[in-house]
N, C-alpha and C positions, 0 to 999 in steps of 0.2 A: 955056735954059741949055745950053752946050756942054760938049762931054766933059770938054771939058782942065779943069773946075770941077766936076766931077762927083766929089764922093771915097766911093770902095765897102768896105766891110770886106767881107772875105768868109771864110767858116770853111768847113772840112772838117778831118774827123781824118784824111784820106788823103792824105799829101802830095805825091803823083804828080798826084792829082785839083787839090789844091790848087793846086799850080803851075802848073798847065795853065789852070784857070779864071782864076786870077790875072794869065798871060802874054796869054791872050786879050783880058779886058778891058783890061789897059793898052794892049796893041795897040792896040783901039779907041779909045786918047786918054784913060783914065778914069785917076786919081788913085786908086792899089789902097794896102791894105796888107791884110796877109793873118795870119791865126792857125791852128795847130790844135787852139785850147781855144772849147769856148763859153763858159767862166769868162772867159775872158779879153774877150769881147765883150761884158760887161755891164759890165766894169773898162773898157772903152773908152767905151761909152753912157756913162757916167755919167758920166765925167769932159768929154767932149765935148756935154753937159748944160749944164755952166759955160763954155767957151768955144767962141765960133762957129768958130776959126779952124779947131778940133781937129773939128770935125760931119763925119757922116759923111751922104749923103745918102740910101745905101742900103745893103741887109746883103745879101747872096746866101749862103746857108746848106745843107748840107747836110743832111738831114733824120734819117738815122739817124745819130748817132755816141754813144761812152758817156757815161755822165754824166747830160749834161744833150740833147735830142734837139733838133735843129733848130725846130720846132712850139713844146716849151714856152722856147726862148730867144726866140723870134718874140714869146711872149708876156707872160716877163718883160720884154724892151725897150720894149713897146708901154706900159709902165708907168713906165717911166723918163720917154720921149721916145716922143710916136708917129712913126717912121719906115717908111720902103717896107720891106718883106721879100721876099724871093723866095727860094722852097725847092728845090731840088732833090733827086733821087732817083733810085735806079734800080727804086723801085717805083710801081706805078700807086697803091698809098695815097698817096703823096705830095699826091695833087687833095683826097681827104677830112682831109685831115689840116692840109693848107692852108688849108681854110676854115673847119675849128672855129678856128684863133688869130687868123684874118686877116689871113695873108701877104696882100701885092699879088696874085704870081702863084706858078706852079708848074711845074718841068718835068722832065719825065723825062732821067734822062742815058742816054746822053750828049746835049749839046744843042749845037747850033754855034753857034759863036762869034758869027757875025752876030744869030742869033734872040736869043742872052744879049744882048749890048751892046745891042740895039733893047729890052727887055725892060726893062732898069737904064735907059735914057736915058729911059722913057716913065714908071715906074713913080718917079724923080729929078722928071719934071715936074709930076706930079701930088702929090709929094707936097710939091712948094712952092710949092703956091698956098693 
């Protein structure tokens, strides 16, 4: 699968963080669209649930925000549609927190941009087969 077909939602409540994550992977060729609600990415799951055209192939998440926390959106979605997750954080719980909901992967931030994009393209292949 190549980038340029590769489409990522990606959430943070911080929209410095978010726009940085989001200009990164586009950079890398990936089909972004970005939110700062995790409400608003089960309203995307779901409706892209019914149509292929709308799927997204992977979520990259921020792990603390209000609400609803990176971990249990990983876990509502995986209920809708199972897809990739990848959590971020700027804490080291981010690794035990990632593996009670079964994110893909986890990484501390800040992460660069090359290790994200390799991260989203492997964790995209793996979850379309």
């Amino acid at each position: 699968m190549s980038n340029d077909k590769i489409r990522v939602l990606v959430v943070d409540d911080d929209a410095m963080v978010l726009r940085a994550t989001s200009r990164a992977l586009s950079s890398a060729g990936f089909e972004v669209v970005s939110t700062l609600r995790a409400s608003a990415v089960v309203d995307y799951h779901e409706q892209s649930a019914y149509d292929r055209e709308k799927r997204y192939h992977v979520i990259v998440s921020d792990l603390e925000m209000p609400g609803t926390s990176g971990d249990e959106l990983c876990c509502t979605v995986q209920v809708i549609r199972p897809i990739p997750f990848i959590l971020l954080s700027g804490s080291p719980i981010v690794f035990e927190r990632a593996l009670s909901c079964g994110a893909t992967a986890a990484f501390l931030k800040p992460v660069g941009p090359a290790i994200l994009a390799a991260a989203v393209r492997d964790a995209a292949e793996s979850g379309s087969s």
